[in-house]
N, C-alpha and C positions, 0 to 999 in steps of 0.2 A: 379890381381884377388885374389892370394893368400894375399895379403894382407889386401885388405875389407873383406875376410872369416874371417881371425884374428880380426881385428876391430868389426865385428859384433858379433862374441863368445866373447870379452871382455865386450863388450856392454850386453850381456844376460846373462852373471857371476855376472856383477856389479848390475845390473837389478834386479839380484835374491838375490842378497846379502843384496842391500835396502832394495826390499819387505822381508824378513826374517828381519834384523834388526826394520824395522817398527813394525811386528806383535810383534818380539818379545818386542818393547817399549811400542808396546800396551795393549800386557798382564801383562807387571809389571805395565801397570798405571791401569789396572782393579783389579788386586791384593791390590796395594794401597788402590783405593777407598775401596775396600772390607773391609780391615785393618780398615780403616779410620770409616766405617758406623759401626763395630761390637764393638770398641771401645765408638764410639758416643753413642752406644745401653749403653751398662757397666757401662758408668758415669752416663746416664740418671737412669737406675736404681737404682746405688750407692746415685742418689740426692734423689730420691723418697723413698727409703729408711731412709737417714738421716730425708729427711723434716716431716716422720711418727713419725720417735724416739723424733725431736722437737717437733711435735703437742702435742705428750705424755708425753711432757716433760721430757722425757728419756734421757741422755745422756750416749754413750760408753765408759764407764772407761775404763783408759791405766791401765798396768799391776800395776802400782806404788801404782794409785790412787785405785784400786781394795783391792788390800791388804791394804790400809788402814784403807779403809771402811769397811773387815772384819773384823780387830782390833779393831775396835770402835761400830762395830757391839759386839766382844763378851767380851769386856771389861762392855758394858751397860748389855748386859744377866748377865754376872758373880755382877756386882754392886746390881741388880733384887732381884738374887737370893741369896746375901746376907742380902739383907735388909727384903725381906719377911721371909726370915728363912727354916730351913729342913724341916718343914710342908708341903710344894707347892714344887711343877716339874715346875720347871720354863725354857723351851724350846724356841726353833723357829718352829714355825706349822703351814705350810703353810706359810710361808715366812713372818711371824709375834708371837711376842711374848706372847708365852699364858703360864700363870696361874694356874695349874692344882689342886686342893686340893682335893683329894679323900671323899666318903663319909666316913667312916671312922671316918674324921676329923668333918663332917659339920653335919653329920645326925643319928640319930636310925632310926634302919630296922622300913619300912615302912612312919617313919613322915618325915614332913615338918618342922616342928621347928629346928632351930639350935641350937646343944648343944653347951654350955657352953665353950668348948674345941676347936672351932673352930674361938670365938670374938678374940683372941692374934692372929691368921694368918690373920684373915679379914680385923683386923684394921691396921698391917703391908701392908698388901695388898692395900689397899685404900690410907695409906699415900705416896705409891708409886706411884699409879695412880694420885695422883693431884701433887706431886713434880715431878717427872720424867717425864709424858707428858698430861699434864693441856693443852687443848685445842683438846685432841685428841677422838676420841667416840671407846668406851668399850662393849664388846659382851659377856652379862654375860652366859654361853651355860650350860645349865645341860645334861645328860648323865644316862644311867641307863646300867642293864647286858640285857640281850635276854632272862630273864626267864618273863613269863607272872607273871600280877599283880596276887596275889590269897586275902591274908587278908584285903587289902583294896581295891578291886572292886569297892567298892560302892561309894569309895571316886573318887576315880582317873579312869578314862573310859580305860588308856592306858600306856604303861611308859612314850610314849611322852609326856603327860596330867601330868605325874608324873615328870619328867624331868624340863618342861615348869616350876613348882609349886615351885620345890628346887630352881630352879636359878632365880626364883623371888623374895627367901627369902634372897638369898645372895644381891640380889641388892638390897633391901631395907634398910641391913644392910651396906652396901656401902656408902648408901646412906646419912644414917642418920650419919656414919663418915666424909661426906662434901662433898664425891663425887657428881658432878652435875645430878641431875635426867635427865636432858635433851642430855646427854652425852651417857645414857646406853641403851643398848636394851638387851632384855632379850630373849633368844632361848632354845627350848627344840627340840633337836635331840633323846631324846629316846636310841634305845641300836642300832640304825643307824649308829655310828660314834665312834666303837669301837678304842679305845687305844690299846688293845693287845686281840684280838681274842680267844688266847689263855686260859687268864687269867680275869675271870671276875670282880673280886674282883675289879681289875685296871681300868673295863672302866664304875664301877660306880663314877662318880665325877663331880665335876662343874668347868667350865673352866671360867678363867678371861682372852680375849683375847684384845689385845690393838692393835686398829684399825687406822684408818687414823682422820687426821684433821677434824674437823669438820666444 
């Protein structure tokens, strides 16, 4: 008798021990899957991600290839801005290189004709633009200060209107140095798109911005 008591409690230790070892092989095989589905999630989006940056033709520079591409990035700025001369701010703006020549350089208060003083920057300007990136389309942008127009109203409705008018006359001088007409567009942002807020003098000017392929 006392020995099938024994038999049967070995029998309901072992019993119990199974069902414990079962559940607990069943929770690591559900933690697996788990594992397994949030990982499947990761890569699916890491693909979706890459296959965007392809569509854009964007590709993730490694650290190496980054710094190079800065290097050559401001080796071509610094080439720019020697060859156009101390006349023009020759920057990166908005992720593109722009041309800055102050009125100053291009205009008397109030006209649109360009003096005299500004064809030696322009024409450096322009032989840049067809050596340096021939095939690429150029945003010629005037710029004015935040004071309303007063002596020539009658002329100009606005500084946009005034803006628009100066960076037409650079482009036609641009133009008439070989630049391709079909390459330019001409924009008058007015005193909208100030350089230094501060300082008005500086954000009367005409910007030559060198844009994408065409």
């Amino acid at each position: 008798m006392l020995f099938r008591k024994s038999i049967l409690v070995l029998s309901l230790v072992l019993s119990s021990m199974a069902t414990s070892c079962t559940t607990r092989y069943q929770d690591m095989l559900r933690e697996r899957d788990e594992r397994i589905r949030e990982l499947s999630g990761q890569v699916a989006h890491l693909r979706g991600e890459n296959d965007e940056l392809q569509r854009r033709g964007i590709a993730s520079p490694q650290p190496a290839e980054a710094a190079a591409t800065k290097t050559e990035s401001d080796d071509l700025l610094n080439q720019v801005r020697r060859d156009v001369g101390g006349e023009a701010e020759v920057v990166y703006r908005r992720g593109r290189i722009s041309i800055g020549v102050d009125d100053s350089v291009t205009f008397d208060s109030g006209s649109v004709a360009l003096k005299d003083s500004s064809h030696r920057v322009l024409r450096n300007v322009a032989n840049v633009l067809k050596d340096k990136f021939s095939g690429r389309r150029f945003y010629i942008e005037g710029h004015t200060d935040s004071d309303p127009i007063q002596k020539t109203k009658d002329k100009y409705s606005s500084n946009r209107h005034l803006s628009t008018v100066r960076a037409d006359s650079v482009a036609r001088y641009l133009i008439q140095q070989g630049v391709p007409e079909s390459a330019i567009v001409v924009v008058g942002y007015g005193q909208f798109d100030p350089r230094d807020p501060k300082q008005k003098s500086r954000n009367r000017r005409v910007e030559i911005v060198v844009g994408d392929s065409m």
